[in-house]
Legacy VTK file of the C-alpha trace (Angstrom):
# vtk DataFile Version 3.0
C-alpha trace
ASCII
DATASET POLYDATA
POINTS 285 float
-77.594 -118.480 -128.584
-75.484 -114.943 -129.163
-76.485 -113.359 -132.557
-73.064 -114.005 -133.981
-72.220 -117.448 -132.008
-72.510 -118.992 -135.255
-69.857 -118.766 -136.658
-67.625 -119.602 -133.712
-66.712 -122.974 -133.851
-68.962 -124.449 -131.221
-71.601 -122.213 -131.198
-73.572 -124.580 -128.590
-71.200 -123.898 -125.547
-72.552 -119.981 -125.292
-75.813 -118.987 -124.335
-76.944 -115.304 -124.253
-79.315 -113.505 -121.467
-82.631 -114.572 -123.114
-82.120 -118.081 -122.946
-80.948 -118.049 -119.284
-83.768 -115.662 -118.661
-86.212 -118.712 -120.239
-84.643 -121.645 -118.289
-84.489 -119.719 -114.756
-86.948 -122.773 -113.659
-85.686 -125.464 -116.082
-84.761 -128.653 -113.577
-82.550 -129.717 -116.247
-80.203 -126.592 -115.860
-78.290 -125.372 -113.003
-77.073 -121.951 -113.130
-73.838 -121.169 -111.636
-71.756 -118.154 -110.795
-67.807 -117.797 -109.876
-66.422 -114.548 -109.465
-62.712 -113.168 -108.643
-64.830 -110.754 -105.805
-66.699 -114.112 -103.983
-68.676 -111.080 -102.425
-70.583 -110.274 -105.095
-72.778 -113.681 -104.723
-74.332 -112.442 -101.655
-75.337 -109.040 -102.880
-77.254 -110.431 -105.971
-77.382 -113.096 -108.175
-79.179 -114.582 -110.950
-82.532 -116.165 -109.504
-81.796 -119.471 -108.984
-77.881 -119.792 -109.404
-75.597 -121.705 -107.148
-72.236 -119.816 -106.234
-69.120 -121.863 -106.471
-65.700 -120.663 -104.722
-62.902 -120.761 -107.179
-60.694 -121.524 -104.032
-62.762 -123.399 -101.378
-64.762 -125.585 -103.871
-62.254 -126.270 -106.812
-58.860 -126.266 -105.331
-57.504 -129.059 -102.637
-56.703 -127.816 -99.268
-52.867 -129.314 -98.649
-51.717 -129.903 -102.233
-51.161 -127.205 -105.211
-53.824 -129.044 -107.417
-57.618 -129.670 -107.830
-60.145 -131.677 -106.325
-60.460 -135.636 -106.846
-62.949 -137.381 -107.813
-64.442 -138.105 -104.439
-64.192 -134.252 -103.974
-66.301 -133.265 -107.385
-68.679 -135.780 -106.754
-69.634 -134.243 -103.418
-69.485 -130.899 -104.525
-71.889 -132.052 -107.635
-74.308 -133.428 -105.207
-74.640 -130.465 -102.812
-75.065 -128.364 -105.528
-78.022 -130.262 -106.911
-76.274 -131.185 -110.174
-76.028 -134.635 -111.521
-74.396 -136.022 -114.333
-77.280 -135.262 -117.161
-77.445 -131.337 -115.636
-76.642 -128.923 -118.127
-73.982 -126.284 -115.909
-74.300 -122.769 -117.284
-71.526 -120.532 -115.872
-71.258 -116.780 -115.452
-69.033 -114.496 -113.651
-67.380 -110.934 -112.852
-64.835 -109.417 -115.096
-65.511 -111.062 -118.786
-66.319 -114.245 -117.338
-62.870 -114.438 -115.867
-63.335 -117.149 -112.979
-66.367 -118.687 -114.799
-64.461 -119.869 -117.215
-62.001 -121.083 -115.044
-64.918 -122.934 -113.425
-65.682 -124.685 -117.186
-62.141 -125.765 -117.476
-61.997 -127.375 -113.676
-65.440 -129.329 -115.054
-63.722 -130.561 -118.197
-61.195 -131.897 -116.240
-63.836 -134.416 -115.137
-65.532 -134.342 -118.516
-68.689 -132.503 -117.906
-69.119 -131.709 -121.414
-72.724 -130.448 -120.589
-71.391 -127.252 -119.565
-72.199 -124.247 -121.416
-71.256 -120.421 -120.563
-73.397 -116.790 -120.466
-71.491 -115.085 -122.794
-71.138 -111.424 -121.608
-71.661 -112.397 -117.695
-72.373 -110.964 -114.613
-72.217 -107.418 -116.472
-74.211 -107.834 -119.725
-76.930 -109.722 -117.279
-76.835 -106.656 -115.194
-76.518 -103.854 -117.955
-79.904 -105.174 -119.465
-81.534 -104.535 -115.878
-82.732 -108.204 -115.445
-83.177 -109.454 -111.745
-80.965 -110.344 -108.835
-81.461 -111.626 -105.618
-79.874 -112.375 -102.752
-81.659 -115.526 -101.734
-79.709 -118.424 -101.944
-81.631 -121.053 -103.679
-81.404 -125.123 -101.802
-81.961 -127.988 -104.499
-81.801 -131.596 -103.006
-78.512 -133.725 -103.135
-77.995 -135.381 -106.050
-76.134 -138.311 -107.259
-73.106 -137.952 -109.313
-70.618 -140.189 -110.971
-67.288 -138.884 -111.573
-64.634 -140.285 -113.759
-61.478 -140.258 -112.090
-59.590 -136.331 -113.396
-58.101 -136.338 -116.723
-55.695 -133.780 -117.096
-53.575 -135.307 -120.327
-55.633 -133.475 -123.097
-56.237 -129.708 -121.510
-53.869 -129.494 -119.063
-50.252 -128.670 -119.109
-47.350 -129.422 -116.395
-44.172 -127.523 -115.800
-41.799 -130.528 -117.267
-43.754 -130.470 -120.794
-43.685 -126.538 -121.240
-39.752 -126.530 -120.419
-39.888 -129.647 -123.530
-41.902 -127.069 -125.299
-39.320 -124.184 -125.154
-36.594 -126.612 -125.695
-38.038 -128.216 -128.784
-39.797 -124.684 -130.376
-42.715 -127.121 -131.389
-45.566 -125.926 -129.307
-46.761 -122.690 -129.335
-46.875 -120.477 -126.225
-49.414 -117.478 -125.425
-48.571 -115.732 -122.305
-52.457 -113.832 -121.652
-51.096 -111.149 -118.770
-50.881 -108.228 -118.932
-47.686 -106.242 -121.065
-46.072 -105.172 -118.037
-46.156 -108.659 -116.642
-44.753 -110.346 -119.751
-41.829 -107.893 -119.887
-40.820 -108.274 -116.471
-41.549 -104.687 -115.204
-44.485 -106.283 -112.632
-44.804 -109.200 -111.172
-48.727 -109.152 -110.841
-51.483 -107.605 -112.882
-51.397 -103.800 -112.117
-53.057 -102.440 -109.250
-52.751 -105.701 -107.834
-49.758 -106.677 -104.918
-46.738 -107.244 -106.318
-45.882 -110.472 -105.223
-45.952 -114.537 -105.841
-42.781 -114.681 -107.721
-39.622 -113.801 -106.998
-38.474 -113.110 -111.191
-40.425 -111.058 -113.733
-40.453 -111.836 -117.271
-41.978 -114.369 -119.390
-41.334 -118.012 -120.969
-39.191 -117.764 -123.583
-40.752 -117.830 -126.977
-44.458 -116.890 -125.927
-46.131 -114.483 -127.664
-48.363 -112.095 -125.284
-51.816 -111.495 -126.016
-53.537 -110.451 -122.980
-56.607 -112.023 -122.151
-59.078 -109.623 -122.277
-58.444 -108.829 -125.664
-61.148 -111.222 -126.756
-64.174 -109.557 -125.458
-66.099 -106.813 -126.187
-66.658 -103.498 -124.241
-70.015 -105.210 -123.013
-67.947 -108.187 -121.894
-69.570 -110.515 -125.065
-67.028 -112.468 -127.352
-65.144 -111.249 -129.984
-66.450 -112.173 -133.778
-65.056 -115.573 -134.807
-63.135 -113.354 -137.815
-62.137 -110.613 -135.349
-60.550 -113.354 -132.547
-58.882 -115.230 -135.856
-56.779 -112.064 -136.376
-56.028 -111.480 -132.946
-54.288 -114.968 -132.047
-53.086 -115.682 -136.026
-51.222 -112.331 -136.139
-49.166 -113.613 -133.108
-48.525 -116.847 -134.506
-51.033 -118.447 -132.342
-53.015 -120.386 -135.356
-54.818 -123.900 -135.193
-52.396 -125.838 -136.513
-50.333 -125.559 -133.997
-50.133 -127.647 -130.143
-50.982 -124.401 -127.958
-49.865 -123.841 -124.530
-51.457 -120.736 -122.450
-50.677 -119.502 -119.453
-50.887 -116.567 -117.032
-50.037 -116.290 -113.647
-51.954 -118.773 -111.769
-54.407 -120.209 -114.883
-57.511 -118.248 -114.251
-56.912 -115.831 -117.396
-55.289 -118.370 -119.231
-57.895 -120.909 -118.895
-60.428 -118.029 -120.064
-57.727 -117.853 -124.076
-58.228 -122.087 -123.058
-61.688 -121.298 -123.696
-61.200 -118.993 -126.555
-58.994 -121.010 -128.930
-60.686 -124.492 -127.903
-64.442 -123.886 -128.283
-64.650 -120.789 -130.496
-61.590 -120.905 -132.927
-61.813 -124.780 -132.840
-58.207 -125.268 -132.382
-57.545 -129.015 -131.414
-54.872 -129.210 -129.163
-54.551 -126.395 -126.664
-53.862 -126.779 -123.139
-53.767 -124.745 -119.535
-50.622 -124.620 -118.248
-52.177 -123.502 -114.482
-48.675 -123.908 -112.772
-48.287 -120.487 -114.809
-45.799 -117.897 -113.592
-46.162 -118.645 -109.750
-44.419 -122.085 -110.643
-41.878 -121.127 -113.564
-41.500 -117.672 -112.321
-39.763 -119.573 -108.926
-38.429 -122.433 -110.368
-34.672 -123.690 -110.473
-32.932 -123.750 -113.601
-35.683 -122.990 -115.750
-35.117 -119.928 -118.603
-37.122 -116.586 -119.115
-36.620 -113.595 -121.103
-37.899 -109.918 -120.095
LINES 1 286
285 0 1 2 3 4 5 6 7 8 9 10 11 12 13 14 15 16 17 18 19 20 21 22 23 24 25 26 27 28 29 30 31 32 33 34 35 36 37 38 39 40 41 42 43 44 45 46 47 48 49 50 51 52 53 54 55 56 57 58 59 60 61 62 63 64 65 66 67 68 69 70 71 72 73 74 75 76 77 78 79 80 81 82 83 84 85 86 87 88 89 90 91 92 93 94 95 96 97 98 99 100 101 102 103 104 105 106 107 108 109 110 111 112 113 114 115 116 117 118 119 120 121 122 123 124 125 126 127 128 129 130 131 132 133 134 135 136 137 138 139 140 141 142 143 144 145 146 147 148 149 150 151 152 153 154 155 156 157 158 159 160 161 162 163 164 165 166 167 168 169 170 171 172 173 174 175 176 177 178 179 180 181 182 183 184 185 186 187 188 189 190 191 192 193 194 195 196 197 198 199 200 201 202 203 204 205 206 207 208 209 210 211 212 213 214 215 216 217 218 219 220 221 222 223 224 225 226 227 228 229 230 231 232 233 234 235 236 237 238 239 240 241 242 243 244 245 246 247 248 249 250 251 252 253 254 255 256 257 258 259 260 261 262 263 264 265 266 267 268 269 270 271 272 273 274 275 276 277 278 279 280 281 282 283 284
């Protein structure tokens, strides 16, 4: 565990370096990385990790949504991981994708799923190995529930409810110029996917990244507590986060579920490529 993991709510969902270092060979775990650049796999990895594809392995082929349960099973098997495998993610970028990666396993309750908290770049910055073979573990078997979105997921119809009731709180997690309409993608990035800029009305905009440390690590429980309470975005409230397609959100997801504690918070992963092109739904710039 991190050295100040502790006090986060569920400390037992973040490992650091050392441990993954000390279970490179455990059977038991199966190390896996997701990245925004699906490159980076191929010119080193973690000994031992399994790369998954954020858009190949997660995300259906012909419909906007994720993989069924037919679909995770087989991915679960080629990947050597079966239902008692503890899943320890890491990525590029603060954990960005990986992240996203936890939150497409919870969505089929794989609650054995922890996360390397700094990534791909504390890994790296400590000079520990990578290598570019690409480890084969033997099919598995895997039993999937059938996907649960209800508790951690949010849909287009229930955020409109939320702006038209004022009960739920919203966090929009891009980026400043996003949220005020002046872009319509994260900077240096192409300016496209949605044909109005602004933001949902009543969200409060915290960007993402805000929560980690210059190493990529976590924020301090008390330090993540001001950031998200001084914007209104406080555990006693029914949280809805979002971004632009719900990779960043899903990393706040992470965040306010597993080291704030909040109860209900949810990924709305429609985000602004859906409501940003929608009929006859608000925004405000």
């Amino acid at each position: 565990m991190t050295e100040s993991s502790h006090t986060y709510a569920r400390p037992e969902v973040l490992v650091d370096t050392q441990w993954v270092a000390e279970h490179l060979n455990d059977p038991n775990v199966r190390i896996i990385e997701s990245n925004e650049d699906v490159l980076l796999y191929d010119l080193g990895h973690i000994p031992g990790a399994v790369k998954l594809d954020w858009v190949s392995d997660l995300n259906d082929p012909l419909v906007r949504d994720y993989l069924d349960k037919e679909g995770f099973e087989k991915l679960m098997s080629n990947k050597g991981i079966s239902n008692d495998t503890t899943v320890v993610f890491y990525g590029d970028k603060n954990n960005w994708w990986a992240t996203y990666a936890f939150w497409v396993f919870q969505l089929f309750g794989h609650t054995n799923a922890k996360l390397l908290n700094g990534g791909r770049k504390k890994w790296i910055d400590e000079g520990r190995e990578l290598v570019t073979e690409v480890p084969s573990y033997p099919a598995s078997s895997y039993t999937a529930p059938e996907r649960s979105d209800a508790e951690i997921r949010a849909f287009r119809d229930e955020v409109l409810a939320a702006v038209k009731s004022g009960d739920i709180a919203l966090v929009d997690v891009r980026s400043n110029d996003e949220y005020t309409g002046k872009k319509l993608h994260m900077p240096e990035y192409p300016q496209e996917g949605a044909i109005r800029g602004g933001h949902i009305p009543g969200a409060a905009n915290i960007p993402w990244a805000t929560a980690v440390n210059e190493d990529s690590t976590f924020k301090s429980r008390e330090d993540l507590e001001q950031i998200y309470g001084n914007k209104g975005i406080t555990g006693d409230k029914d949280v809805i986060a979002y971004c632009r397609i719900g990779e960043r959100s899903s990393h706040t997801w992470f965040v306010l579920k597993y080291l704030l504690g909040y109860n209900n918070v949810r990924n709305y992963d429609g985000s602004w490529t859906e409501w940003g092109n929608s009929v006859g739904v608000p925004i405000e710039k």
